[in-house]
N, C-alpha and C positions, 0 to 999 in steps of 0.2 A: 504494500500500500504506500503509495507517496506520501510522504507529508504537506501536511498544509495547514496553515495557521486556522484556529474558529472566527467566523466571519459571525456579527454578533444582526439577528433579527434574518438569517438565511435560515435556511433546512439543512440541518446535516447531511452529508453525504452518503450513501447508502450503502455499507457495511456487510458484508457476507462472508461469516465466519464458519465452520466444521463445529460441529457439537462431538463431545467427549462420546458419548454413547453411539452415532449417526446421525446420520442427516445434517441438515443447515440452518445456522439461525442468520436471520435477515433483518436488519434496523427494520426496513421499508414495514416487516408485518408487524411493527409495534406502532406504527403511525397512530399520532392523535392520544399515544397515553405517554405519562414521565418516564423514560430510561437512563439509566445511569449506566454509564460505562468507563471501566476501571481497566487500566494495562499496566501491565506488571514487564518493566524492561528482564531483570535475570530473574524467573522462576524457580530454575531448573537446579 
């Protein structure tokens, strides 16, 4: 994912991550409710 600075009163950009278990999670199907989202640079 490139970087880009938050652009403040736009739509975030639409996010498509691998779920631990399958399948995909997608900003875009959480539209219209609060998400938080948290990155963790060294997890591992």
């Amino acid at each position: 994912m490139k970087r880009q600075p938050a652009e403040v009163d736009r739509p975030a950009p639409d996010i498509d991550l691998p779920r631990a278990g399958g399948g995909r999670w997608r900003l875009a199907d959480h539209r219209g409710r609060p998400v938080m989202l948290v990155f963790h640079r060294h997890l591992a």
